[in-house]
C-alpha positions as CSV (number, residue, x, y, z in Angstrom):
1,X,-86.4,40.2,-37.1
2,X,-83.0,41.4,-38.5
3,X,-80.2,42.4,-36.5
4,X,-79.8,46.1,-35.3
5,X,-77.0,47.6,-36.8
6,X,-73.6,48.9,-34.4
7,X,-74.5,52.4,-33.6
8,X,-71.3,53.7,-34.8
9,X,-72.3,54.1,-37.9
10,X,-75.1,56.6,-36.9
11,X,-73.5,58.7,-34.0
12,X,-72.3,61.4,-36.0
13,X,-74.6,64.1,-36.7
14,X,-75.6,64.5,-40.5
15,X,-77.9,67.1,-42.2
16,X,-81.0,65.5,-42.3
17,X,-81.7,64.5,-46.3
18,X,-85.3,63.7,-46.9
19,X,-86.6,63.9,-50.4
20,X,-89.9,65.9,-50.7
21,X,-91.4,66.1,-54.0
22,X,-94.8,67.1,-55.6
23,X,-95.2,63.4,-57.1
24,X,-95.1,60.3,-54.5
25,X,-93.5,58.6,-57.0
26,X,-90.0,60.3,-56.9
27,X,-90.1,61.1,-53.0
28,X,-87.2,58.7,-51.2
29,X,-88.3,57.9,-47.9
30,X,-91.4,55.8,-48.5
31,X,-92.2,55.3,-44.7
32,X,-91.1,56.1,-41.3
33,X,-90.5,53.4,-39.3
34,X,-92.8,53.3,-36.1
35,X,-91.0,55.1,-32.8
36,X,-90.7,52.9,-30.0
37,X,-91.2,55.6,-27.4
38,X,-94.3,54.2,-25.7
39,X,-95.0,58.0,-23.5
40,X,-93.4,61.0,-23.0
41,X,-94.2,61.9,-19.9
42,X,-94.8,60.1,-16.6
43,X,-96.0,60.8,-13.0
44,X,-98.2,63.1,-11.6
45,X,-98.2,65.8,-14.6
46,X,-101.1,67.5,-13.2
47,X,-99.5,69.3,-9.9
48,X,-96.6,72.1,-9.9
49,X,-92.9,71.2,-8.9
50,X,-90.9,73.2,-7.7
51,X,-87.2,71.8,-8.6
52,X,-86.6,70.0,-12.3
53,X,-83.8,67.9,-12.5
54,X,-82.1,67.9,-16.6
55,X,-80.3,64.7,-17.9
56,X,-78.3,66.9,-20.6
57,X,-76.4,66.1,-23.5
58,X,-72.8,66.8,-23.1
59,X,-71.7,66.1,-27.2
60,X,-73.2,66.6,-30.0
61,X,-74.4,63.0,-31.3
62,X,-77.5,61.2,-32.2
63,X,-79.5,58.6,-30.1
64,X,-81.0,56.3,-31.5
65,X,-84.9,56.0,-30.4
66,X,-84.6,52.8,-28.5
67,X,-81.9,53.7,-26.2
68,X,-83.8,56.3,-25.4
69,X,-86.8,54.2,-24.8
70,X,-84.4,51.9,-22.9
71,X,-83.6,54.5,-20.6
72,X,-86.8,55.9,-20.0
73,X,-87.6,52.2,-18.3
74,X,-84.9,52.1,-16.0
75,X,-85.5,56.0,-14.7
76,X,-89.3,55.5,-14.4
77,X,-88.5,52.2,-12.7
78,X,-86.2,53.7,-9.8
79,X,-88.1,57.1,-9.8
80,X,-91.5,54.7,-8.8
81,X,-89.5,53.0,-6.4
82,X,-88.1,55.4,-4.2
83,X,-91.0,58.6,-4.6
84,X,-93.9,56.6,-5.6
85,X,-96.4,59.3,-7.7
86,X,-94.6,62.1,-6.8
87,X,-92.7,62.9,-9.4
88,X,-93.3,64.3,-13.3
89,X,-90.9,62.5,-15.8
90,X,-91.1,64.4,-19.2
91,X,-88.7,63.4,-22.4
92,X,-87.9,66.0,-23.6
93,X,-85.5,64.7,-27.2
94,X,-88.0,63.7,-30.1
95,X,-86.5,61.2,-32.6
96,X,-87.4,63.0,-36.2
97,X,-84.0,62.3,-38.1
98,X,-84.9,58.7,-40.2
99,X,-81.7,56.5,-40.3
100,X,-81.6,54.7,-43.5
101,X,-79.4,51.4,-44.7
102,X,-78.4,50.1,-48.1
103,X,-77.7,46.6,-47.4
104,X,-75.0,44.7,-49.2
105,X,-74.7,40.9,-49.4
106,X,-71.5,39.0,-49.4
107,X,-71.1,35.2,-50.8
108,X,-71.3,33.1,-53.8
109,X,-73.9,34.9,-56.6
110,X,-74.4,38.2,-54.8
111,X,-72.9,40.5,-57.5
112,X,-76.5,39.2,-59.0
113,X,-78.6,39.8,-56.6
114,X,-78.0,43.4,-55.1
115,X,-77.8,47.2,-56.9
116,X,-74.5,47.9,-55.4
117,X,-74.2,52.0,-55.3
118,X,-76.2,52.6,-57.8
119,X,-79.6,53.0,-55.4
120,X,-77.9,53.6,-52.5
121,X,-80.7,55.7,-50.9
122,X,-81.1,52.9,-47.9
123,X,-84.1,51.9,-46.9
124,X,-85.7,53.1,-43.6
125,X,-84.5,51.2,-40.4
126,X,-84.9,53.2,-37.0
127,X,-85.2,56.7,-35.8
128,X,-82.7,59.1,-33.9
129,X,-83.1,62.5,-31.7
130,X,-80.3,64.9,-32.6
131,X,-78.9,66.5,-29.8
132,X,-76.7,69.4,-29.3
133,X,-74.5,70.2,-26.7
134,X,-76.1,71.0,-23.6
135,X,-79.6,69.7,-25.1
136,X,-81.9,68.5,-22.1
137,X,-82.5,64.4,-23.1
138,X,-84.7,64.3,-19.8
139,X,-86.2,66.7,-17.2
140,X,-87.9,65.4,-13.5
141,X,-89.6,68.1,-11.7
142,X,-89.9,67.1,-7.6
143,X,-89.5,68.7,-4.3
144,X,-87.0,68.7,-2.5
145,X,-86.9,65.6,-0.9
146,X,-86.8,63.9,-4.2
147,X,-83.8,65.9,-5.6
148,X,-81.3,63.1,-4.5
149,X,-83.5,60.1,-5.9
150,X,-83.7,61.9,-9.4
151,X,-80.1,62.4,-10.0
152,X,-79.9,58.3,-9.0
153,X,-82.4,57.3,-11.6
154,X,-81.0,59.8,-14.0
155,X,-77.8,58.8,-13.3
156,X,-78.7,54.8,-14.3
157,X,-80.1,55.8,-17.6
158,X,-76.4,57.4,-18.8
159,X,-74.6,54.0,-19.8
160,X,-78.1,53.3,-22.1
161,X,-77.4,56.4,-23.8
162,X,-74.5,56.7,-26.5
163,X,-72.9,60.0,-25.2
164,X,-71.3,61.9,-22.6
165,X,-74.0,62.9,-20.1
166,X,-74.5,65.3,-17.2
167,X,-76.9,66.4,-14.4
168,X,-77.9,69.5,-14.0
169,X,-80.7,71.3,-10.9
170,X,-82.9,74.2,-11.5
């Protein structure tokens, strides 16, 4: 499998461009790729909480879907350790926006082999959540007990995530 690509070329928020059109033909984006989000929420989702504890945005940026998969892990993992089942973890950023890549080779014979800017559409290569300032990335609704063990585990998933982050209690 290729190499991801540095995230610095996606963290700046861009209008989302995806060609619609009435023939399939002519529409750009061919296919999504597949999000690697494997659930969105975790827990005991049935009972009523009565505190929520936001992981929230603090920048306007774009995170990439597997850093936000990546940080799911490590807050489920610590919420399950220290409160068991009694907790509801929901995500609440979906990645729609489809980053794209117009890969350009380098080396002996290349100025044969690629399209240069001429197709530069990219191809489709991961998936991002947009996020505004103050957008809730997480929420974990607990009682009171818990309150101190969610802003732990929420406060673990920040260096995964490629923005300024802050902790917030309702």
């Amino acid at each position: 499998m290729a190499a991801i690509r540095k995230f610095s070329c996606y963290r700046k928020v861009k209008r989302a461009y995806t060609r619609k059109s009435r023939y399939k033909v002519k529409g750009y984006v061919k296919a999504t790729p597949v999000c690697k989000i494997q659930k969105f929420n975790f827990g005991d989702n049935k009972r009523t909480f009565p505190y929520k504890v936001f992981l929230v945005s603090k920048e306007r940026v774009q995170v990439r879907h597997n850093a936000i998969e990546s940080a799911r892990t490590s807050v489920v993992r610590r919420l399950t350790q220290k409160l068991g089942k009694d907790y509801h973890l929901q995500i609440r950023s979906y990645p729609h926006h489809i980053l794209r890549e117009n890969k350009m080779i380098t080396g002996a014979g290349a100025d044969r082999m690629q399209t240069g800017m001429q197709r530069s559409f990219g191809k489709a290569t991961s998936l991002a959540a947009q996020l505004k300032d103050g957008t809730p990335i997480f929420c974990v609704y607990v009682e009171k007990a818990g309150i101190p063990h969610a802003r732990m585990a929420l406060k673990s998933a920040t260096p995964k995530l490629p923005c300024k982050c802050g902790i917030e209690v309702q």
